[in-house]
C-alpha positions in Angstrom: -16.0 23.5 14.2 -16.4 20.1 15.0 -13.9 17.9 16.6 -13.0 14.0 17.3 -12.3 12.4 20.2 -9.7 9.9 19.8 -7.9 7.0 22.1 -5.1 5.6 21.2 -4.5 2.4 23.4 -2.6 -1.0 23.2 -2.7 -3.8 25.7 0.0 -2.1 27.8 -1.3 0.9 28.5 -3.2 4.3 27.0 -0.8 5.7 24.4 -2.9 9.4 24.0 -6.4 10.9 24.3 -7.4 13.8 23.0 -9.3 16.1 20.0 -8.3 16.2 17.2 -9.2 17.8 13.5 -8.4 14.4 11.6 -6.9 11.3 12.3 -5.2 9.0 9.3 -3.7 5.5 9.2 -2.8 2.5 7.2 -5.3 -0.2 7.0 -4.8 -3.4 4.9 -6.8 -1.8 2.5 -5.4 1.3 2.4 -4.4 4.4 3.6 -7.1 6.3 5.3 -8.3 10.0 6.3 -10.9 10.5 9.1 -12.7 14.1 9.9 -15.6 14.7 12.3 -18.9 13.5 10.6 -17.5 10.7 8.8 -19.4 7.3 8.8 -18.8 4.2 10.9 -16.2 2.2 9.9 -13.9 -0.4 11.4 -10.5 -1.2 9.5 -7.7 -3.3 10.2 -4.4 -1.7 10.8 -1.1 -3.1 9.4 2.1 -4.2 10.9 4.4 -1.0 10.9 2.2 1.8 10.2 2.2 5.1 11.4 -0.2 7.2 13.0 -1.5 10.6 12.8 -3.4 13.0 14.1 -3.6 16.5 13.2 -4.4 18.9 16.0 -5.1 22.7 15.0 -2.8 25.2 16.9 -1.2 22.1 18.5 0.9 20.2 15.6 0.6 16.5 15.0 0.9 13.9 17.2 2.4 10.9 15.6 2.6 6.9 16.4 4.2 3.8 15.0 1.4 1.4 15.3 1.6 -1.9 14.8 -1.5 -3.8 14.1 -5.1 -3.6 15.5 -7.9 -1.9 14.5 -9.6 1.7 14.2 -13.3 2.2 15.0 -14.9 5.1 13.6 -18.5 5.8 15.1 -19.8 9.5 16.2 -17.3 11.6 16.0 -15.5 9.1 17.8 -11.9 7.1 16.9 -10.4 4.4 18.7 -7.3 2.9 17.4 -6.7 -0.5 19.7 -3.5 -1.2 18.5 -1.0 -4.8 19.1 1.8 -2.0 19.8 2.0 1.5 19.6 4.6 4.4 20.3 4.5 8.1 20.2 7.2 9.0 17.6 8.3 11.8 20.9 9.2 8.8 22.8 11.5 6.4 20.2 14.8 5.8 20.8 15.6 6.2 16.9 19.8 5.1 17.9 17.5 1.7 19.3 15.5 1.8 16.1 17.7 2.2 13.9 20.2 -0.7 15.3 16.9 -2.8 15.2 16.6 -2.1 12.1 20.2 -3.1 11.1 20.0 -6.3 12.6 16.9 -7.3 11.2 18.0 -6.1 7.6 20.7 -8.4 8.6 18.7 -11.3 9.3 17.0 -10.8 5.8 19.8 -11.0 3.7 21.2 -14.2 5.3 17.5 -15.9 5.9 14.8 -14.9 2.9 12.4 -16.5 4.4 12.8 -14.9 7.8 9.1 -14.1 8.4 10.1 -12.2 12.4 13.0 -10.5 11.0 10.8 -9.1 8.2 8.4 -7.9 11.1 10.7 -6.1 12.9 12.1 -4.1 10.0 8.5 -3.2 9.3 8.4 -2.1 13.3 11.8 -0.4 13.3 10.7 1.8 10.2 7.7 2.6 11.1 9.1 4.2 14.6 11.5 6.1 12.8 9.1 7.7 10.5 7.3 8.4 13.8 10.0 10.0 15.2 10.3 12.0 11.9 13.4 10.6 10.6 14.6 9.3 7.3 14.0 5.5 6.3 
């Protein structure tokens, strides 16, 4: 059967490369699935979305990623993300007190644009890590 090959990088470093069956992120325009054969496409990934690539006989890898793009072209997936985290590697006591604070920041500022943010970035590396938001 016929398999991607898919890089995960941000400006830090390479996050994971590897095969995988399908691949499936949030763009700004939605949710979407990627499987070997499908046609080019280049989408915009949002703030405090999560990552994830299915793997046969090998279980998902997942990642909070936090915006950049995906690039779909021959079998081939890059996702060049702002930010991105392996859900094996969060902190989730770290995330979660993010999270706190910025909820925190919310409530007393509505228009806090950066505490808004990092909720979105706290979550998303919680669901990463497979917990509960």
């Amino acid at each position: 059967m016929a398999k991607l090959r898919v890089g995960v990088v941000s400006p830090e470093r390479e996050i994971w490369s590897g095969e995988a069956d399908m691949v499936i992120a949030k763009t700004v325009d939605g949710e979407i699935g990627i499987m070997p054969q499908h046609a080019p496409v280049l989408g915009v990934l949002v703030e405090g979305g999560v990552l994830r690539v299915k793997r046969e006989g090998k279980g998902d890898l997942v990642a909070a990623v936090h915006g950049g793009f995906i690039s779909v072209a021959d079998d081939e997936v890059s996702v060049l993300a702002e930010v991105a985290e392996l859900g094996s590697e969060v902190d989730v006591a770290a995330a979660r007190d993010a999270l706190e604070r910025a909820q925190a920041a919310i409530e007393a500022s509505q228009e806090d644009a950066d505490a808004a943010i990092e909720a979105k970035r706290a979550k998303a590396r919680l669901r990463a890590a497979g917990e509960e938001v």
